[in-house]
C-alpha positions as YAML, in Angstrom:
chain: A
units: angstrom
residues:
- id: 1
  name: UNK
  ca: [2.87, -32.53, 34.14]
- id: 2
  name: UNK
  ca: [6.17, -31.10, 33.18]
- id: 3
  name: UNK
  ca: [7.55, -27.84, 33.78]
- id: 4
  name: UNK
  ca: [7.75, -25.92, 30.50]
- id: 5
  name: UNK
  ca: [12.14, -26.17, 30.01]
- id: 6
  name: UNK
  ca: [12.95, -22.40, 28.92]
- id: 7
  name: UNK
  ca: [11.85, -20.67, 32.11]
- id: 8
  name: UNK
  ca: [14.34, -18.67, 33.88]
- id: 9
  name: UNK
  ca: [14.11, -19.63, 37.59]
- id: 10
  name: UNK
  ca: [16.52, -17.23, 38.87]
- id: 11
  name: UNK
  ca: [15.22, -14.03, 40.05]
- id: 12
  name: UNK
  ca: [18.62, -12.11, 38.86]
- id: 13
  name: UNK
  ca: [19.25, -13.87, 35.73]
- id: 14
  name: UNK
  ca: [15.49, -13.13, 34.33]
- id: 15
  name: UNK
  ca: [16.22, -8.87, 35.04]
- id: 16
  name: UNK
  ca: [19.25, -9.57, 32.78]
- id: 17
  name: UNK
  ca: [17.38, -10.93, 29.96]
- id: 18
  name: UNK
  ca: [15.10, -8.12, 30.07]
- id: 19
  name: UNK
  ca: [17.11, -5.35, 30.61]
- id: 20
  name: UNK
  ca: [19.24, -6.33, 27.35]
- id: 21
  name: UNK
  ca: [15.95, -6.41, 24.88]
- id: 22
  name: UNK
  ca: [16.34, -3.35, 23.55]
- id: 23
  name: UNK
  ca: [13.57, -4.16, 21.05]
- id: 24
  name: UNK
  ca: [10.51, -2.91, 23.26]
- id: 25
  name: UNK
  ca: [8.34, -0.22, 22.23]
- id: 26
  name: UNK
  ca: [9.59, 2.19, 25.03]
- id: 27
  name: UNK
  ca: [13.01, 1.56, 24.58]
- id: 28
  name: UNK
  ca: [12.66, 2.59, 20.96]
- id: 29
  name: UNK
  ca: [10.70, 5.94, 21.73]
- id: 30
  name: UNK
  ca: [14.04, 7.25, 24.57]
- id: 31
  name: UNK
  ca: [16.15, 5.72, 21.43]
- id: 32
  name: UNK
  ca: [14.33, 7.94, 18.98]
- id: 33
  name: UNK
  ca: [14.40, 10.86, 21.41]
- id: 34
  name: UNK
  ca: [17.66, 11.08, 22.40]
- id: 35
  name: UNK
  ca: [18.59, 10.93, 18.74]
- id: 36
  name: UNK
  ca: [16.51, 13.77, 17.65]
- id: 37
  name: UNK
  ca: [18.04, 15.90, 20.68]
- id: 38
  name: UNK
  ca: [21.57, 15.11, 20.55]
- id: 39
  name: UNK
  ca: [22.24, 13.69, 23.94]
- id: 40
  name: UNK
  ca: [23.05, 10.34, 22.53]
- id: 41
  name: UNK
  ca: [26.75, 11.99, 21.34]
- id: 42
  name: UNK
  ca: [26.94, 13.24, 24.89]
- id: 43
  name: UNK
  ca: [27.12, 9.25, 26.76]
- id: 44
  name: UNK
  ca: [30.12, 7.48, 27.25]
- id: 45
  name: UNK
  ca: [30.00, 4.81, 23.94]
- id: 46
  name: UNK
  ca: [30.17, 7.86, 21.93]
- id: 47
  name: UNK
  ca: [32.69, 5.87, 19.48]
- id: 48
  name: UNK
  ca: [30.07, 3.29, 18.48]
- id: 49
  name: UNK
  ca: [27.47, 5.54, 18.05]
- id: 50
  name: UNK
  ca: [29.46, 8.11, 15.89]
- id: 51
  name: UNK
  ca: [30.20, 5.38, 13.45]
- id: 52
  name: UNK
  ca: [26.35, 4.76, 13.20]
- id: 53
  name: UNK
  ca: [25.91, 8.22, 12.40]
- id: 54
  name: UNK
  ca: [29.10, 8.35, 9.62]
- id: 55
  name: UNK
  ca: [27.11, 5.37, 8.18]
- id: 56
  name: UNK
  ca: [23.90, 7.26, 7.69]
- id: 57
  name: UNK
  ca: [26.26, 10.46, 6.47]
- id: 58
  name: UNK
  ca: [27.76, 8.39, 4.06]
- id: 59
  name: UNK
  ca: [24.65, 6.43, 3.17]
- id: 60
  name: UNK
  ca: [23.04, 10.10, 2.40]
- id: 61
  name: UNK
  ca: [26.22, 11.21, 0.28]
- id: 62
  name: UNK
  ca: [25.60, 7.89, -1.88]
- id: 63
  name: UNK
  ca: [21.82, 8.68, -2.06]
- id: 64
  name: UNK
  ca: [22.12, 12.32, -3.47]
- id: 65
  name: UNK
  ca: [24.90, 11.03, -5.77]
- id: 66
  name: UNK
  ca: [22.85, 7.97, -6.81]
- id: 67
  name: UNK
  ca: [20.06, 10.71, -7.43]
- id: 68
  name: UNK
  ca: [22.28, 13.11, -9.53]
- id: 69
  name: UNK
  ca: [23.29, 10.24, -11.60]
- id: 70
  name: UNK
  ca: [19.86, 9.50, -12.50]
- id: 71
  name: UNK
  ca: [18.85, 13.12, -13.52]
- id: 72
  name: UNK
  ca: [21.80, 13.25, -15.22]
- id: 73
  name: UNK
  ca: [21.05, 10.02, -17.25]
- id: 74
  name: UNK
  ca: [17.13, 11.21, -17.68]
- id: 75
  name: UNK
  ca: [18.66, 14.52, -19.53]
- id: 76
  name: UNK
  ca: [20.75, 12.49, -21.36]
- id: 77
  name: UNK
  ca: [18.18, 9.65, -22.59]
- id: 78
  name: UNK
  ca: [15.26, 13.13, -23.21]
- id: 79
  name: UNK
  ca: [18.22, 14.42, -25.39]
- id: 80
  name: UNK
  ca: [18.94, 11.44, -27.57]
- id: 81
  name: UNK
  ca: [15.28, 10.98, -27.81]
- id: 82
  name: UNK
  ca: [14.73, 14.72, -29.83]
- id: 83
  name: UNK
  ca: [17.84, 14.02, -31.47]
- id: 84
  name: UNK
  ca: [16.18, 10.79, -32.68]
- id: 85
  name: UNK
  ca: [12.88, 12.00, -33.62]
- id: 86
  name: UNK
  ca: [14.54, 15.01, -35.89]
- id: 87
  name: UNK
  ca: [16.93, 12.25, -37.49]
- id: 88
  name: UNK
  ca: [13.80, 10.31, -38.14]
- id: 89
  name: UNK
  ca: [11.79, 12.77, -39.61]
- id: 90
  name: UNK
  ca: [14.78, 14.11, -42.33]
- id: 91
  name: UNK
  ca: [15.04, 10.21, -42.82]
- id: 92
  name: UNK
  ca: [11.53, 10.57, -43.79]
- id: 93
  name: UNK
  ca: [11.30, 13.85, -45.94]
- id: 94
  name: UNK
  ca: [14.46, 12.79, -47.63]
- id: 95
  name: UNK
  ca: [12.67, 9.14, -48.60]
- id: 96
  name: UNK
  ca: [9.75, 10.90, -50.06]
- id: 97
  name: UNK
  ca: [11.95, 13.72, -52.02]
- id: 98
  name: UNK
  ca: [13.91, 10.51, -53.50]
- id: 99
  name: UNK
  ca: [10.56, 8.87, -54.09]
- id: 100
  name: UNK
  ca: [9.25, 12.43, -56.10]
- id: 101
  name: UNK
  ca: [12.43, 12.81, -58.51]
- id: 102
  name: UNK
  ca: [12.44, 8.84, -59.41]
- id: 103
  name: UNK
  ca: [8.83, 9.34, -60.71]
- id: 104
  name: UNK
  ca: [8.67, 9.14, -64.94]
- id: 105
  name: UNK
  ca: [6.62, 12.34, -65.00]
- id: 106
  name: UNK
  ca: [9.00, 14.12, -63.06]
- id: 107
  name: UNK
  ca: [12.56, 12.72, -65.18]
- id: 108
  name: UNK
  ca: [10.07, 13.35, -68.27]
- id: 109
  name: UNK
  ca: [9.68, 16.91, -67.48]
- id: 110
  name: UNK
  ca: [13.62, 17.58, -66.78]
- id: 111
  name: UNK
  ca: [14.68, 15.91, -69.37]
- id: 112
  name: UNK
  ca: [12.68, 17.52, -72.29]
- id: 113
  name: UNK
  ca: [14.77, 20.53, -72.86]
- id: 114
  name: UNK
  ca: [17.56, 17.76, -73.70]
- id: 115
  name: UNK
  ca: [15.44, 16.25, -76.41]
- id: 116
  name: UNK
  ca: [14.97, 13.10, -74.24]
- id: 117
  name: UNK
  ca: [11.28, 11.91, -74.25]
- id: 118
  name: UNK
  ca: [9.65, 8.74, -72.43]
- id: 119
  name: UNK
  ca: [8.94, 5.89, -74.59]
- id: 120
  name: UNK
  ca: [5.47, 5.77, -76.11]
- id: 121
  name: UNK
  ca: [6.34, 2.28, -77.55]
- id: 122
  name: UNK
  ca: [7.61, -0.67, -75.81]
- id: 123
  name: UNK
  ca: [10.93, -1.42, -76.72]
- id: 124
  name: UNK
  ca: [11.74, -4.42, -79.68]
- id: 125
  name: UNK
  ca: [13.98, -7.29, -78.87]
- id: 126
  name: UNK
  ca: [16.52, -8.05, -81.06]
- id: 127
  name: UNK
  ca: [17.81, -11.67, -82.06]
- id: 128
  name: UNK
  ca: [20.97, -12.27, -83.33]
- id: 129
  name: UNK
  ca: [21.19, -15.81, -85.65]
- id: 130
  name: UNK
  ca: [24.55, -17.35, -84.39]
...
């Protein structure tokens, strides 16, 4: 039988591994905690921390404007819409008022007080002999 080939035979060297998994569930609670109370800012790697927290600040900045940007664009796209409907529906009346005044019974009825009267009679065609 073979010894299994990653295990750490050294006392010393094993501690090390552990101690820099910072992964573990317990680790991640203190993490947590000493973020939510403020005494991470107060340790001696302040510098790397602080640019963690500018990263989230500026991460935040680019979330609220990435939010105002989309309201913004929802006003604008609700707007057009209306604006659309109320072009569509003058497109509409105006069809049908164009549709009314090109009906015979309509011209008939205007043009009678100009002595012009529909045809009761369909027209003749005229030839011409060459």
């Amino acid at each position: 039988m073979t010894p299994p080939v990653n295990k750490i035979k050294d006392a010393k060297a094993r501690e090390r591994l552990r101690s820099k998994r910072h992964f573990g569930r317990f680790s991640f609670l203190k993490l947590l905690h000493a973020l939510l109370d403020g005494s991470f800012l107060n340790r001696n790697d302040i510098f790397s921390r602080l640019i963690f927290v500018i990263f989230l600040a500026v991460l935040g900045l680019f979330y609220i404007g990435n939010y105002h940007m989309a309201e913004k664009k929802i006003r604008r796209i609700s707007q057009v819409t209306s604006v659309n409907k109320e072009l569509s529906f003058n497109y509409h009346h105006m069809k049908t008022k164009l549709y009314e005044k090109n009906r015979s019974s309509y011209l008939a009825g205007k043009l009678a007080p100009m002595g012009i009267k529909p045809l009761v009679e369909p027209p003749e065609k005229i030839f011409i002999k060459p």
